[in-house]
LODREN-289028 format. One record per atom (N, C-alpha, C): residue in three letters; x, y, z. Coordinates in Angstrom, 2 decimals. Example, Ala and Ser with C-alpha at 12.3 -4.5 7.8 and 13.67 -1.06 7.14 Angstrom:
2
NODE  residuo       px       py       pz
NODE      ALA    13.19    -5.69     7.80
NODE      ALA    12.30    -4.50     7.80
NODE      ALA    13.20    -3.30     7.80
NODE      SER    12.85    -2.25     7.08
NODE      SER    13.67    -1.06     7.14
NODE      SER    12.90     0.03     7.87
END
This chain:
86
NODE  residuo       px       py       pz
NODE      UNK     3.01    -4.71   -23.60
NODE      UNK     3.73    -3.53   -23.19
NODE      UNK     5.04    -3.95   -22.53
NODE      UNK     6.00    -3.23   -22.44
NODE      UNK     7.52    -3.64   -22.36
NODE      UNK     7.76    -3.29   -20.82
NODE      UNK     7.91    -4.56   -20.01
NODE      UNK     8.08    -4.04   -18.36
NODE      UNK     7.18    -4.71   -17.79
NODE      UNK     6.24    -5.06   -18.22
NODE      UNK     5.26    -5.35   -18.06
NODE      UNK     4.89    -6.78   -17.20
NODE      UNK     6.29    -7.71   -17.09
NODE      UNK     6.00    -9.16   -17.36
NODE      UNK     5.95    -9.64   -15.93
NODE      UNK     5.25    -8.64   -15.06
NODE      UNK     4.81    -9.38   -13.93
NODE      UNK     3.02    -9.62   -14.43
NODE      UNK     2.56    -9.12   -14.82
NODE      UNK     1.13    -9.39   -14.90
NODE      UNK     0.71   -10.34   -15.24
NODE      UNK    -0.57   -11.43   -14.71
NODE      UNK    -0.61   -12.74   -14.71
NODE      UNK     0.14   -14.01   -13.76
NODE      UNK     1.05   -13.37   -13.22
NODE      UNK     1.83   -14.04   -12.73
NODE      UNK     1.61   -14.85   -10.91
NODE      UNK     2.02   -15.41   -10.03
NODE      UNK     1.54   -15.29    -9.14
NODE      UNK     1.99   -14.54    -7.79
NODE      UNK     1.27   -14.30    -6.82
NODE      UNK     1.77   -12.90    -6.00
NODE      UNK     3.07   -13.51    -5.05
NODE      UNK     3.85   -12.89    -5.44
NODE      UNK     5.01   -13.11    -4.20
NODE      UNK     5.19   -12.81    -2.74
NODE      UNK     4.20   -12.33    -2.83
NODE      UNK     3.77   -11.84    -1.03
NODE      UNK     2.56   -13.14    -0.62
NODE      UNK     1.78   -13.16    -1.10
NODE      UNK     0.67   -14.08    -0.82
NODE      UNK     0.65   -15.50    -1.11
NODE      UNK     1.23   -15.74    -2.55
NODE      UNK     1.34   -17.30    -3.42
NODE      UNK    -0.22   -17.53    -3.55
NODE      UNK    -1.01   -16.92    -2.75
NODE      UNK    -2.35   -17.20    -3.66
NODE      UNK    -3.18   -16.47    -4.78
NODE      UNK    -2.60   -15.47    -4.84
NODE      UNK    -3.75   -15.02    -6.13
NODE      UNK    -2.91   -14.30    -6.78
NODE      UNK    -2.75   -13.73    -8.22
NODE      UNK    -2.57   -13.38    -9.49
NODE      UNK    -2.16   -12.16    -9.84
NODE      UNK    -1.14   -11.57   -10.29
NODE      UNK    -1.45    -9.79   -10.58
NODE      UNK    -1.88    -9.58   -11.83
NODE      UNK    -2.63    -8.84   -11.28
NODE      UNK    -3.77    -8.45   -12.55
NODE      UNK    -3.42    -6.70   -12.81
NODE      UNK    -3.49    -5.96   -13.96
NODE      UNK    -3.32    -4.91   -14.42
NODE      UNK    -4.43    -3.95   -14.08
NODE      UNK    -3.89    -3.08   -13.59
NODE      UNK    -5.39    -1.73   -13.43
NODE      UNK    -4.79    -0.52   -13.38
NODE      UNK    -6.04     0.31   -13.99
NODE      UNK    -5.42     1.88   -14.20
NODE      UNK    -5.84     2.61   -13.00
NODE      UNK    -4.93     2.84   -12.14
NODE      UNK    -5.66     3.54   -10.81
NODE      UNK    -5.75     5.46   -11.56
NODE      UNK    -6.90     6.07   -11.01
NODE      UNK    -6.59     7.22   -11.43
NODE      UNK    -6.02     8.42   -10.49
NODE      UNK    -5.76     7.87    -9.19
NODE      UNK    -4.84     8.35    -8.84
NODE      UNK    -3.80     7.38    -7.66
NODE      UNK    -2.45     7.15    -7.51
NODE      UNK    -2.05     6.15    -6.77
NODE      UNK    -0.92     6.75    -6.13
NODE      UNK    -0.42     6.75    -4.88
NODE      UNK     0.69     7.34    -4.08
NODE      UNK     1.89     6.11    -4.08
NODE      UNK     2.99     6.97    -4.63
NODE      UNK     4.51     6.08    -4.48
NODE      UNK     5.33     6.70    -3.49
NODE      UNK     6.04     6.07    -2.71
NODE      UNK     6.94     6.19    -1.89
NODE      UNK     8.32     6.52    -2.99
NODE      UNK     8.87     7.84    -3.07
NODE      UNK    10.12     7.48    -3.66
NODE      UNK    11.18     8.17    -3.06
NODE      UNK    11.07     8.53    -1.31
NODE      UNK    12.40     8.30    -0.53
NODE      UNK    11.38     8.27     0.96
NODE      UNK    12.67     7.95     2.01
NODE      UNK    11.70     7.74     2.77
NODE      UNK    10.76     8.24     3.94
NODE      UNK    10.56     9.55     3.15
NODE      UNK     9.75    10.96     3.82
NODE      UNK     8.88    11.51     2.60
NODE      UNK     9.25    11.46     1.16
NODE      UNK     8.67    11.88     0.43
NODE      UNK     7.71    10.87    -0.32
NODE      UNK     6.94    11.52    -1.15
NODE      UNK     5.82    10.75    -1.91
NODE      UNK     5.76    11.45    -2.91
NODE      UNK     4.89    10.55    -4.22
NODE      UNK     4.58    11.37    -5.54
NODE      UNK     2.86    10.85    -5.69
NODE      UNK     2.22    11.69    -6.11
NODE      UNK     0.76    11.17    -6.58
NODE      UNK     0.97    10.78    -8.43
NODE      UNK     0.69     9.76    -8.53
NODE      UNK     0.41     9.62   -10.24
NODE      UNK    -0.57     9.50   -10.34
NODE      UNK    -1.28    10.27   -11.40
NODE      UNK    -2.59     9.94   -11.60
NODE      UNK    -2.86     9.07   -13.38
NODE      UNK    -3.22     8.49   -13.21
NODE      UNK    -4.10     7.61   -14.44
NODE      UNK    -2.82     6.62   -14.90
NODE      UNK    -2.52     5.82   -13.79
NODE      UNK    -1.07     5.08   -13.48
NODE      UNK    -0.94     3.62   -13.96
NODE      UNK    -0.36     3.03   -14.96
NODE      UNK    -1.45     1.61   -14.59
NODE      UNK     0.00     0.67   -13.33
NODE      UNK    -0.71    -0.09   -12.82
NODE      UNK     0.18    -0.92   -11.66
NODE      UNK    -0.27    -2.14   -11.51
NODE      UNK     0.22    -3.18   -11.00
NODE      UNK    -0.24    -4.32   -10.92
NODE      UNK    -0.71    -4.95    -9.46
NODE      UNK    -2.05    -5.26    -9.03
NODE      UNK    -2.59    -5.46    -8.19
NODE      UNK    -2.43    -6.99    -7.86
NODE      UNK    -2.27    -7.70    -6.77
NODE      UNK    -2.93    -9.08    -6.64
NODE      UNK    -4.58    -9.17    -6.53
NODE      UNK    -5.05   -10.09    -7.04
NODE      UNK    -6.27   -10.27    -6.18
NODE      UNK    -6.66   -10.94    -5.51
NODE      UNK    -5.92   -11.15    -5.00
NODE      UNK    -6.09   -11.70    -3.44
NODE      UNK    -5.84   -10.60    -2.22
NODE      UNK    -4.99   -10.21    -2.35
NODE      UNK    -4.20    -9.87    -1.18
NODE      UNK    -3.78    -8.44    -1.18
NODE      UNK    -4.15    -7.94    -2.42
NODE      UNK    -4.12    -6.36    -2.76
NODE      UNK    -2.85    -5.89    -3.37
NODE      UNK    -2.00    -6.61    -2.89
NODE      UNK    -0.56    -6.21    -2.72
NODE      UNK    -0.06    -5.64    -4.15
NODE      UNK     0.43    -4.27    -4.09
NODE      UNK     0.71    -3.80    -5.34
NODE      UNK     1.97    -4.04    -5.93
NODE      UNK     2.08    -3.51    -7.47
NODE      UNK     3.14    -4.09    -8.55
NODE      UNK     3.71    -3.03    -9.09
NODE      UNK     4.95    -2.42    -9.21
NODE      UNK     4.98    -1.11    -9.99
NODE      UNK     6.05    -1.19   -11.01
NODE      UNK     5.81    -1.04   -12.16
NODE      UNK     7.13    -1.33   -13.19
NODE      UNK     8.32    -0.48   -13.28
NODE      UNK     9.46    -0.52   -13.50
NODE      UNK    10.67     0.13   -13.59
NODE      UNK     9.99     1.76   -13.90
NODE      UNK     9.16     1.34   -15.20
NODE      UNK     9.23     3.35   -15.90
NODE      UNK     8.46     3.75   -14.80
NODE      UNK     7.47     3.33   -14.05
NODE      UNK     6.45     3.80   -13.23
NODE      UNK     7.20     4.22   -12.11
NODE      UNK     8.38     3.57   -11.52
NODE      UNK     8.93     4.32   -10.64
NODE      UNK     9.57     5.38   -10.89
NODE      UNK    10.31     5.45   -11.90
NODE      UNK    11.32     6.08   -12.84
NODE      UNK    10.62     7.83   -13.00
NODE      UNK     9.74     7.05   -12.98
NODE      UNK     8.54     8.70   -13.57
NODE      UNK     8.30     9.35   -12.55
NODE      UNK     8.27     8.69   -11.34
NODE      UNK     7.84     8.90   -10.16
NODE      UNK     9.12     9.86    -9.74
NODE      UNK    10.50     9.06    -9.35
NODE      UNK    11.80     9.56    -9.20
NODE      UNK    11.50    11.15   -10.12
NODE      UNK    11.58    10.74   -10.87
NODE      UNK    11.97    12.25   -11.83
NODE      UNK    11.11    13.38   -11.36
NODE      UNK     9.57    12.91   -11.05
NODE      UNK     8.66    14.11   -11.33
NODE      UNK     9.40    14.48    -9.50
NODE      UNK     9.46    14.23    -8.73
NODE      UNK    10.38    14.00    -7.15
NODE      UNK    11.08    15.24    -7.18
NODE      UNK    12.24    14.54    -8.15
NODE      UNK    13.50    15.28    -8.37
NODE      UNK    13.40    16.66    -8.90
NODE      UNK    12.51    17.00    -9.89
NODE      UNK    12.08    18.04   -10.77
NODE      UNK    11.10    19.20   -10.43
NODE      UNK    10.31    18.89    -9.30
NODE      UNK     9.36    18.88    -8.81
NODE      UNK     7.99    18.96    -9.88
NODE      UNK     6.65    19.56    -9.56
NODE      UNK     5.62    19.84   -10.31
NODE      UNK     4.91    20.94   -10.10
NODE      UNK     4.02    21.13   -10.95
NODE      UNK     3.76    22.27   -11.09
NODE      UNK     1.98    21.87    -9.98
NODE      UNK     2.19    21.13    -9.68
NODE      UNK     0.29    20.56    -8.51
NODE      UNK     1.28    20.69    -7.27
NODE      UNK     0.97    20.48    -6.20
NODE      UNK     1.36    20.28    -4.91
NODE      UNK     0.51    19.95    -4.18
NODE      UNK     0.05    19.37    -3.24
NODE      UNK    -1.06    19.17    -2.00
NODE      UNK    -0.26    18.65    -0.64
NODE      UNK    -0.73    19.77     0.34
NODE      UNK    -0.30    19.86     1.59
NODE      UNK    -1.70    18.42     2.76
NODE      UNK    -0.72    17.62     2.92
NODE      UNK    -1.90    16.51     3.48
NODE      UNK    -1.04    16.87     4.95
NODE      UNK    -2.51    17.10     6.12
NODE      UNK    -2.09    16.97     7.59
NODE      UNK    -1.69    15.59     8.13
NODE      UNK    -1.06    15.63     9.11
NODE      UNK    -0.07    14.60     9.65
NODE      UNK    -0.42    14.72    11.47
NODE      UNK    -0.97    13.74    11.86
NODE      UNK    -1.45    13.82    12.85
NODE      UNK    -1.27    12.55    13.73
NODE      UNK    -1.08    12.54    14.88
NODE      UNK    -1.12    11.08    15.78
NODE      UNK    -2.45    10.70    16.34
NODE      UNK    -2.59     9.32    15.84
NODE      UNK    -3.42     8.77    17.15
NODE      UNK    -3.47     8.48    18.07
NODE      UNK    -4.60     9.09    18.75
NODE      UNK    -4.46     8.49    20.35
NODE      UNK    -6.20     8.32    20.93
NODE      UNK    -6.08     6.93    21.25
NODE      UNK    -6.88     6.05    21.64
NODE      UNK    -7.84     6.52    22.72
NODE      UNK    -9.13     6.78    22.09
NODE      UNK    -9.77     7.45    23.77
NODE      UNK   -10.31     6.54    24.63
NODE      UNK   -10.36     6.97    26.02
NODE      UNK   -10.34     6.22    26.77
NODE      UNK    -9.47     6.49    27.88
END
């Protein structure tokens, strides 16, 4: 697949383990820095080691657009502080 050519490779955050390809079926992108997009059935590239995720040009790209365009789903998630009892 075209974009693709981090997979296999080794993790640039960790140097110990590998990114490996997986289809998350649903995965949250950051694409400014207040907003988010949910993709669902996404594929991205994982380490396994270290978790650390991989996202290809179109995968952001798709992300940007659906952002920009908005969608026709929405979900309102609460936003709350912690505070330590005690």
């Amino acid at each position: 697949m075209a974009g693709d050519g981090f997979y296999g490779y080794r993790c640039e955050y960790c140097d110990a383990g590998h990114v490996r390809r997986e289809i998350r079926g649903r995965e949250i992108i950051r694409v400014t820095k207040t907003n988010y997009v949910i993709l669902e059935d996404v594929p991205i590239g994982v380490c396994d080691h270290c978790h650390a995720r991989y996202y290809t040009a179109a995968v952001i790209k798709h992300a940007e657009r659906l952002h920009e365009k908005g969608t026709a789903r929405k979900v309102q998630v609460p936003v709350g502080r912690y505070v330590a009892a005690g």
